[in-house]
C-alpha angles and dihedrals in degrees: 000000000000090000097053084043093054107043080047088056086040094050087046098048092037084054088037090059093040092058103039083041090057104042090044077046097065097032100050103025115020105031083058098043094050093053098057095054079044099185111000100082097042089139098053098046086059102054087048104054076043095056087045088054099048085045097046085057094044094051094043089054094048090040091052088041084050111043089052091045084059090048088062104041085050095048093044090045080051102052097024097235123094081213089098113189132192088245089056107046092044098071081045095059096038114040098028124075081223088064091040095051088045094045087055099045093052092054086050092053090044086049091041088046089055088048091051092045103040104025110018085154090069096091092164088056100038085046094052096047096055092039087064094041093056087039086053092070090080098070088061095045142074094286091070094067102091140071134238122342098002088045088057089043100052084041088056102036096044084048094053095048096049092044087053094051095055082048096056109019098034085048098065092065087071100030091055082043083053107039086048084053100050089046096056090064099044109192131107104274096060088038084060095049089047087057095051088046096052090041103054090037078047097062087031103054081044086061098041086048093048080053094048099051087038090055100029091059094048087047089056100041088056094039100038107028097189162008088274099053093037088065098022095057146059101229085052090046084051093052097050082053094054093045093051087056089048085061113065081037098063090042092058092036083056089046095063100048098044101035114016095035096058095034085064093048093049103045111041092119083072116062099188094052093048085043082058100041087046092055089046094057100045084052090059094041091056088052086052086055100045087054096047088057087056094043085050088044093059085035090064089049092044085060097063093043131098119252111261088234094061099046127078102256111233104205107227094195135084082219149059138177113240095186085188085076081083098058084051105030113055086178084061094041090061099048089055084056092051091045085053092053099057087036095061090035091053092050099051084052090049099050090035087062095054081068096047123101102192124035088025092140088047106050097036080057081052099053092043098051082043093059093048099050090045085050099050093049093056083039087059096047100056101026112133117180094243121184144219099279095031086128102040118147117246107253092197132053127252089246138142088260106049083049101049089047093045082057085054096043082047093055096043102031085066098246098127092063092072098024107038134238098283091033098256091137087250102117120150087265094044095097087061106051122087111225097030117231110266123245120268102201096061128105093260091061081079092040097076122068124245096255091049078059096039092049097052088038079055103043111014123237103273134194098007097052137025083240103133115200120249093205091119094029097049129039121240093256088045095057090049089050086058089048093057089051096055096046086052089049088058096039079063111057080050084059095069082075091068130106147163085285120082103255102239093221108056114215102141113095115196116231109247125231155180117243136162116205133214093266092062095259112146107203148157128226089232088055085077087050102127102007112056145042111226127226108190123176137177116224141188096204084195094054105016099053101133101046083050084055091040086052092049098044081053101039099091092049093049088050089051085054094051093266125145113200121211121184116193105192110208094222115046090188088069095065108102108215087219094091088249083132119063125247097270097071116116109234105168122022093049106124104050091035085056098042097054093032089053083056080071098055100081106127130195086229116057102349102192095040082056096049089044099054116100096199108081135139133186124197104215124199125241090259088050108258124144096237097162144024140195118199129174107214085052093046149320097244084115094087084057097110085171092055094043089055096049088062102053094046084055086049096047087051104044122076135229116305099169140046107260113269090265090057102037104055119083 
């Protein structure tokens, strides 16, 4: 069902742009043309008008069969049956966007049908009213999955580039049709209006080209996302595709207008050389043609494909590049360097060869073998194995009780015998294993992405490493659980860097949970995400009274400076239902909020003493990042109200430093 789908949606934008493309060709290019050879080229202007006519019903005829052709397919892919009924399609039409764009498009092509039988002459019209239909597109592709701004900009951009492409691509039908027509006569007044031709088409397809790789890029960038979509998924092979076939278009698209373009204006005087230069050029705009109808062709199955964004990329490579080896490998660092070096060396050989007259071949050899060598070296320097699912997705939030259930799969799924309790790699089997499990808790545990984890969760580590995999023995949800709990494990070595004073380069991202309050509120910590800055601390109320007094006295004053105070109580026995307590205090969600967040007490001071104090707050960013912290076994700066408040007004001033959490996180 998609094919068919996607060479009906082919055969209607191919006759969309066809028609767009002619009528902007006779507006922009010929109508012009013609009137400046005024009447020595009746005939041709004729045939011409004649051949647009004969197109613009052609293309009217295939754009009704096809419209209604992708009205079925998308009821029966809706409903599952080809046995399409009237019940079934109305509903479809009225209560959908899909049915209200078609409905709209089809008005446009009656209304475009009566132009071309009635006033085929009215080119402005006829232009304007393709031009909408093939805009119109938009509204029933990708681009109209968003909201606000950025819907209004995809709607825009994806217009514009369609609209570009009729323009261009939709203009070479009649200009091959034109250009075989001026050769068969072969004498200087059709010569001259070849040249103006080829020289307006020529301005016009350069300004249609500038708007497809503007808007292309913009449409890629919001539908791919990366480098790892763009290879690990269909939509982004497609798109390579698409792109390899853009290529050799716009070189011969570059070849007309530097060297046959001006070929035909120097030389009208001689009939034979132009002759030559202008079948040249037909030649190379029937290529053009012939690569448009394939790029048309991707562009049909790109349309019922799901966006690259949106699609769990699968890595086709064994490899991958990991450009932080260079903050922690000076060795690495240098060879980059090196790599540089022969890169930039090779490409001033190779473009130097371009000038030369003599040893061209040579030194152009020179420069490319240059520029491998230069690349492999940096290649070598940064390669990671990388697996299939190196770039996997997360499927379950980075939250308290993923985290707090990935800390009791870790327990009981035996990891702690090779990797300790705490996750050092020092478990009771450790000593007996060769190589030794690594330790969880160092900076490299973050290094690598989720799906490196989840792959080796998945799959174990052999036969480098005694690691089994736990795919038949954990869920999915379950592995990603235990993910969650060992980036939390390392987050929380880094944490031992934090202090009263906000930390200048956010990496900590704060686990986000659900928690319900006293006074009957049910949040998130990612409902403050962008509007508040969070104060969260950790308290004992039987040991900790008079900070929790402290933190009410305050709390109107922290609200009035954009502050949201969360108190977790470690004992939740201890909260009294009469309302003695005030509406901050955490009164469901306190288990799994304290657990993760305790992951975040190690101290470079006395390190147990830390992990084993009850009393902790962390002042979190409006993006969510931990960006202070306030711990009693290191100090008692925490009672420092004055101090607290000076933070947060540094926090409220500064601006983003870091990509939000979602975005951050591998």
């Amino acid at each position: 069902m998609n094919e068919l789908a996607a060479l009906v949606r082919f055969v209607h934008l191919t006759a969309a742009i066809v028609l767009a493309g002619g009528f902007g060709f006779e507006l922009f290019v010929v109508r012009p043309a013609f009137a400046r050879a005024k009447d020595s080229a009746n005939s041709l202007e004729q045939s011409s008008s004649r051949s647009l006519a004969r197109n613009q019903r052609y293309c009217a005829a295939i754009l009704f069969i096809t419209l209604l052709l992708g009205l079925w397919l998308h009821a029966a892919s809706v409903s599952g049956s080809l046995a399409v009924t009237p019940r079934a399609l109305l509903p479809l039409l009225t209560e959908t966007q899909f049915g209200t764009v078609w409905l709209a498009r089809l008005a446009l092509l009656i209304i475009i049908a009566a132009v071309i039988a009635w006033r085929s002459s009215e080119l402005t019209l006829g232009f304007l009213l393709s031009a909408a239909l093939i805009a119109a597109l938009a509204f029933a592709g990708h681009a109209a999955a968003a909201d606000g701004i950025v819907l209004v900009m995809q709607l825009s951009a994806d217009a514009m580039h369609l609209l570009a492409s009729g323009v261009w691509l939709g203009g070479l039908i009649p200009l091959i049709s034109l250009l075989r027509a001026c050769n068969r006569k072969n004498d200087a007044e059709h010569f001259a209006v070849a040249r103006e031709v080829t020289q307006r088409f020529s301005n016009l397809a350069l300004a249609s080209v500038i708007i497809l790789i503007a808007t292309g890029s913009y449409n890629a960038w919001n539908l791919v996302g990366g480098f790892a979509p763009l290879l690990g998924t269909a939509y982004g092979k497609l798109l390579l595709v698409k792109l390899g076939l853009l290529l050799p278009l716009l070189t011969f698209g570059a070849i007309n207008r530097l060297r046959l373009k001006p070929t035909i204006a120097a030389r009208l005087a001689r009939n034979r050389e132009v002759g030559t230069a202008l079948r040249r050029l037909t030649r190379n705009v029937g290529i053009e043609i012939l690569l448009g109808v394939a790029i048309l062709l991707i562009v049909g199955h790109m349309g019922v494909t799901p966006p690259a964004r949106h699609v769990q990329p699968e890595w086709p490579l064994s490899f991958r590049w990991d450009w932080t080896v260079l903050d922690k490998s000076p060795k690495a660092y240098v060879e980059v360097q090196r790599g540089a070096i022969w890169a930039a060396f090779g490409c001033f050989a190779f473009f130097g060869s371009l000038l030369r007259g003599r040893r061209r071949i040579m030194a152009t050899l020179i420069g490319i073998g240059m520029l491998i060598y230069g690349t492999t070296i940096v290649h070598q320097a940064v390669m990671i194995d990388a697996y299939p699912d190196t770039y996997k997705r997360p499927a379950v939030a980075y939250q308290a009780i993923s985290v707090t259930n990935g800390a009791t799969l870790y327990q009981e799924s035996g990891c702690a015998a090779c990797h300790g309790e705490s996750g050092h790699g020092d478990g009771p089997v450790a000593a007996e294993l060769n190589p030794p499990p690594p330790d969880l808790t160092g900076r490299h545990a973050n290094a690598h992405t989720a799906g490196d984890l989840f792959w080796w969760l998945s799959h174990g580590v052999k036969p480098t490493s005694a690691m089994p995999g736990f795919r038949q023995s954990l869920s999915d949800e379950e592995r990603w659980d235990l993910i969650n709990y060992l980036r939390a494990l390392s987050s929380g070595q880094r944490a031992k860097n934090l202090a009263p004073v906000i930390d200048d380069q956010p990496s900590l991202v704060a686990p986000d949970f659900n928690y319900a309050t006293v006074a009957g509120a049910a949040k998130t910590l990612k409902d403050h995400r962008g509007s508040k800055i969070v104060l969260l601390a950790l308290l004992d109320l039987g040991r900790h009274g008079a900070r929790l007094q402290q933190l009410t006295d305050a709390d109107s004053s922290l609200r009035s400076a954009g502050v949201e105070l969360i108190v977790v109580p470690h004992n939740v026995v201890a909260l009294a239902a009469n309302g003695r307590f005030p509406g901050f205090i955490v009164s469901e969600g306190n288990q799994e909020i304290g657990a993760s967040y305790k992951l975040f007490a190690h101290s470079f001071s006395d390190d147990k003493s830390a992990k084993a104090e009850l009393h902790v707050e962390y002042l979190i960013d409006k993006q969510g990042y931990i960006r202070a912290r306030w711990l009693p076994a290191e100090n008692d700066s925490s009672r420092n109200l004055t101090a607290l408040k000076q933070q947060i007004d540094l926090l409220a001033k500064e601006k983003p430093r870091a990509p939000a959490p979602d975005d951050h996180v591998h």
